[in-house]
N, C-alpha and C positions, 0 to 999 in steps of 0.2 A: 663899692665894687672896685678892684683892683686891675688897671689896665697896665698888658707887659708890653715894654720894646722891644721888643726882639727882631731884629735885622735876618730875613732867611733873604739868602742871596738867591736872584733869580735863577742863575748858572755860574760854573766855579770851575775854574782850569783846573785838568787832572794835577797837575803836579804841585800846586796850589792845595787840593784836596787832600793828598795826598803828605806832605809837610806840614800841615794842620795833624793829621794822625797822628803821624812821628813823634813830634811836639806832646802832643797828650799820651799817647803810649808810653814817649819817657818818663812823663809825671807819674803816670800809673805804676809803671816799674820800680821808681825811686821808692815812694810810699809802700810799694810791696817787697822789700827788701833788697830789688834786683838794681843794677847799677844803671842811672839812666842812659850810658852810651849802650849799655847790653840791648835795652829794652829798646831805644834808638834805631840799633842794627835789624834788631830781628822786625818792629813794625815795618823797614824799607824792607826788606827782603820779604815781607811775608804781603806788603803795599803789590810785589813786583811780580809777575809773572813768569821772567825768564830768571834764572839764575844771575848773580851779579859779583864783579871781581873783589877784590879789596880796592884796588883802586877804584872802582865804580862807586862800591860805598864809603870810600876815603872823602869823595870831591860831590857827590850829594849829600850828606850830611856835617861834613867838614871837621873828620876824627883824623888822627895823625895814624900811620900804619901802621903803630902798636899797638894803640887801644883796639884797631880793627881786628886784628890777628887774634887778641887777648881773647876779643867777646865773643870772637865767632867761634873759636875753638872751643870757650862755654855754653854755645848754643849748639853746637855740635853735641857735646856731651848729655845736655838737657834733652836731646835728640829732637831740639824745634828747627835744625837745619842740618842738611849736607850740603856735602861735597860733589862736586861734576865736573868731570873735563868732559871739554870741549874738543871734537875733531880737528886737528890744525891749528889748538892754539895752545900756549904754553905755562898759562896765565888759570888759575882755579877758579872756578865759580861755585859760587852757596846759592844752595835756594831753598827757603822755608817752607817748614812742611803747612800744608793750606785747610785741612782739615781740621776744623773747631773743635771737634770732640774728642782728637786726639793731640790736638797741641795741648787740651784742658786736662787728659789724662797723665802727659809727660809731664806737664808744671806740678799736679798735683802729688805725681811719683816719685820726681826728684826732690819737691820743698820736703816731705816724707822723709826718704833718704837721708837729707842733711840738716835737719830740724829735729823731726818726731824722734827720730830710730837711735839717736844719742840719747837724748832724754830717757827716752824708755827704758835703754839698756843702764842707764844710772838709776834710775829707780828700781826696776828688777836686781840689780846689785845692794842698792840699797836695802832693800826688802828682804833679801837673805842674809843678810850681816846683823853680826849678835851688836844693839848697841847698846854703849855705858853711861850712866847718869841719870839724874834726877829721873825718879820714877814716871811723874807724870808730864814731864814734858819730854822721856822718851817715846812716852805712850804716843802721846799731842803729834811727835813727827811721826812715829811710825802710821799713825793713823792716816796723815795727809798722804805719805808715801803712797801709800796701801790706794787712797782711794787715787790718787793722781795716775800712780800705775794702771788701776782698772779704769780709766778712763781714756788714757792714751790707747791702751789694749782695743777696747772699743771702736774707738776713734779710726782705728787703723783699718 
């Protein structure tokens, strides 16, 4: 019989909890294509309740204010964050969008976008072009083509 260590902490300061996510949301991002400051940014903003500056997220996570500017305008586009001003102040605030089942729909919309929909469109290109040479190893690709195309098609 196998007995685990495993240390669960009785109680854990938020911000503590909170820096432990961060940390593994960037590992997650990294591994998933995404750049770990991006993935960085958007776990604190999506960790946060109220909207937060660039210099808020500059001096919690300890990114310089171009990588902040860079990722957040890519999580903008990803549409897992806006934009908010603030009455009386002069200064932008992002706040990530908090909904799980719609941050899951925009990652999986946008990896689509900039992954699936080039491929595709080079295989359907592929697929219609007359090609030359060796008989059966024209065949051989047009075949992968063929079925890679009806797959991605699928897929989509």
């Amino acid at each position: 019989m196998k007995v685990w260590n495993i240390y669960i902490p009785l109680s854990m300061k938020l911000e503590d909890a909170q820096m432990e996510f961060i940390q593994n949301w960037g590992t997650l991002g990294s591994s998933l294509g995404i750049s770990r400051s991006m993935a960085q940014i958007h776990a604190l903003l999506l960790s946060s309740r109220e909207g937060l500056s660039t210099e808020d997220v500059m001096d919690r996570i300890q990114l310089s204010r171009g990588n902040v500017n860079i990722n957040v305008r890519e999580l903008i586009n990803w549409k897992l964050v806006s934009k908010q001003n603030k009455i009386g102040e002069r200064k932008e605030f992002f706040i990530a969008e908090h909904d799980v089942m719609t941050i899951s729909r925009n990652i999986v919309h946008e990896r689509n976008r900039r992954e699936l929909q080039p491929i595709h469109s080079l295989l359907h290109k592929l697929r219609s072009e007359k090609i030359e040479g060796n008989k059966e190893d024209v065949e051989h690709f047009q075949n992968l083509v063929s079925e890679l195309d009806d797959f991605i098609t699928q897929l989509d």
